[in-house]
C-alpha positions in Angstrom: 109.4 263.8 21.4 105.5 264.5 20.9 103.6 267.3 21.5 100.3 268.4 21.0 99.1 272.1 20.7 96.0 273.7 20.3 96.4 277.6 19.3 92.9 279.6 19.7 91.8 283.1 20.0 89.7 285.1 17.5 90.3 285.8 13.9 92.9 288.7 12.9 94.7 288.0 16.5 97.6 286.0 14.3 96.5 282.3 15.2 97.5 281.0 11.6 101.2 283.3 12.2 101.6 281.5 15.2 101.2 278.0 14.0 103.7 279.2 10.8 106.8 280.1 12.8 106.3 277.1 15.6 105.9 274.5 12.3 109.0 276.3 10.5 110.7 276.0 13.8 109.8 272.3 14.2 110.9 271.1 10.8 114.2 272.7 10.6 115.0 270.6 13.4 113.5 267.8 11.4 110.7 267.0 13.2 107.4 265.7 11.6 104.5 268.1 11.8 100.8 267.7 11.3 98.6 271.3 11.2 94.7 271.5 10.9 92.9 274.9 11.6 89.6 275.6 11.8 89.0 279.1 10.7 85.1 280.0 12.1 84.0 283.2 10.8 87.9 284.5 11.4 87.5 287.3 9.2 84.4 289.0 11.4 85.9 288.3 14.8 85.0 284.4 15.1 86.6 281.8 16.8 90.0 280.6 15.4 91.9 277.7 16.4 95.0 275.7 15.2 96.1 272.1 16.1 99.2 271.5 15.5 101.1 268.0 16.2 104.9 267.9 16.7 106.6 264.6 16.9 110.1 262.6 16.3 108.0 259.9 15.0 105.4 259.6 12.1 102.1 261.6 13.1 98.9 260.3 10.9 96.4 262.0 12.3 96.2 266.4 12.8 93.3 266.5 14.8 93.9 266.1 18.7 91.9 263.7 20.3 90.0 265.1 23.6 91.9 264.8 26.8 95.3 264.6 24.5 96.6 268.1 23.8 99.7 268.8 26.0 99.7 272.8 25.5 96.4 274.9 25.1 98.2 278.6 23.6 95.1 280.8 24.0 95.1 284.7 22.6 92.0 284.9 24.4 90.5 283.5 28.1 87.3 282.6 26.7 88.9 280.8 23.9 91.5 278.9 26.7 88.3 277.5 28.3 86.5 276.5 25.1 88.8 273.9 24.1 89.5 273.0 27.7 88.0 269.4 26.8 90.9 268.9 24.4 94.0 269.3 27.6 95.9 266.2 29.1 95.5 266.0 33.1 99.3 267.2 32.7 98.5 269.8 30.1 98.9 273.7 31.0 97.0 277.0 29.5 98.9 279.7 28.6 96.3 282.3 28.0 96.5 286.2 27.3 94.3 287.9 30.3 92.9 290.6 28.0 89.8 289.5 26.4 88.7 290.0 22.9 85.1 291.6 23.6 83.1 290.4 20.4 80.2 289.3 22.0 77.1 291.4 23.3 77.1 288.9 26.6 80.8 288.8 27.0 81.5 286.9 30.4 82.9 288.7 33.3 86.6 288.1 32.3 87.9 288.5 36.5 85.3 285.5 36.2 86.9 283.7 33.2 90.4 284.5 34.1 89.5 282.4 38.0 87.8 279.9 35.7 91.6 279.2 34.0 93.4 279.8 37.4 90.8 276.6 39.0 91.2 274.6 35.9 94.8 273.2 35.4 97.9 274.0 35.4 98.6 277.9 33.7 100.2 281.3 32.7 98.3 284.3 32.4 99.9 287.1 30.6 99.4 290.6 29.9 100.5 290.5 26.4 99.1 293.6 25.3 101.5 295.2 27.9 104.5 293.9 26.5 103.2 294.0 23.0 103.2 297.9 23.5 106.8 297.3 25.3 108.2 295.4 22.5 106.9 298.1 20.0 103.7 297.9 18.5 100.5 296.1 19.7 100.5 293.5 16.3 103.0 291.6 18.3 100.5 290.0 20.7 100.7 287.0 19.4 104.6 286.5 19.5 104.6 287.7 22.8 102.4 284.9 23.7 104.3 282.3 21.4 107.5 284.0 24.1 105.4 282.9 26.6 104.4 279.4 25.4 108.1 278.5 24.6 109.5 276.8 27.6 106.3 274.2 26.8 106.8 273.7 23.6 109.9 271.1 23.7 111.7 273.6 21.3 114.9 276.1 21.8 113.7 279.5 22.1 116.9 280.3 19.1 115.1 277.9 17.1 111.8 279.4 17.9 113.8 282.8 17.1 115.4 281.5 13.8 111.9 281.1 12.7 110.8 284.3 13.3 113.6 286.0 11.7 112.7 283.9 8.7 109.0 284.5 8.8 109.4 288.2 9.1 112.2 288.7 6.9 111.0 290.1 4.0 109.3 292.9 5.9 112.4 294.5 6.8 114.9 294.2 9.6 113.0 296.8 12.0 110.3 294.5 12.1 111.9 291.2 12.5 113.7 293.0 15.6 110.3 294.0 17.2 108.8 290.4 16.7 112.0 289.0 18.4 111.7 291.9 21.0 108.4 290.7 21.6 109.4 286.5 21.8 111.9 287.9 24.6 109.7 289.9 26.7 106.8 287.2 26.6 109.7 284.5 27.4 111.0 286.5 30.3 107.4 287.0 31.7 106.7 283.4 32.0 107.3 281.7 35.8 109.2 278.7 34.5 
């Protein structure tokens, strides 16, 4: 098993969460993991991204190589295209369809969103939809790590295990919304 993952949106959206829970996930089923982020200006609303490498072999390098990364988890459309470069031909976007307007000259996100849809292979999601659904909006990015699951060569329980783990010491309420949130993102995803 390998996989390659790039994780991107804008900083506060939970990138770094994301990557935590997906790692967590990985090892207990003792895999080798390899984790570089790249945090931007995260705390002012800059670009955030995570590469993550998940393998049943020994990984020596964290950074994906350009045309390598099998997954491209975006919290963001603008952020999906920007590491476009870094996507296998076999690779798919999953991307959020609500933008993160941080920019003066924002693109036209129906423009951005038909940019993904003509690029590769993809899932758009309305994550802050089911965010709301699931309980509160601070579960975007676990509905979106829901929706990225069936890519990510791991069990959703796993993926759920960790979640439970990571969230734990906030209290059972909130460990229920976050796995409220996995489920709906799961269950909006094609595949």
């Amino acid at each position: 098993m390998r996989k390659n993952i790039i994780i991107s949106g804008v900083g506060g959206q939970g990138i770094l969460t994301m990557a935590a829970i997906i790692d967590l996930a990985a090892m207990n089923l003792g895999l080798h993991v390899k984790q570089a982020e790249v945090h931007g200006m995260s705390q002012r609303g800059g670009a955030v991204e995570s590469h993550l490498r998940i393998s049943s072999e020994e990984i020596y390098s964290d950074l994906i190589p350009q045309g390598k990364a099998d997954v491209i988890l975006s919290l963001e459309p603008m952020e999906a295209l920007r590491y476009l470069p870094f996507l296998s031909p076999e690779g798919v976007i999953i991307t959020a369809k609500e933008p993160y307007k941080n920019i003066p000259n924002y693109p036209d996100e129906t423009e951005l969103l038909k940019t993904v849809e003509k690029s590769t292979a993809h899932v758009l999601v309305e994550a802050a939809l089911l965010a709301r659904q699931a309980g509160s909006p601070k579960t975007y990015n676990i509905v979106m790590l829901g929706a990225a699951s069936p890519y990510l060569d791991i069990d959703p329980r796993e993926l759920e295990q960790a979640i439970t783990h990571y969230f734990s010491s906030k209290g059972e309420a909130v460990v229920n919304m976050n796995l409220q949130a996995f489920r709906l993102g799961l269950s909006n995803n094609p595949n």
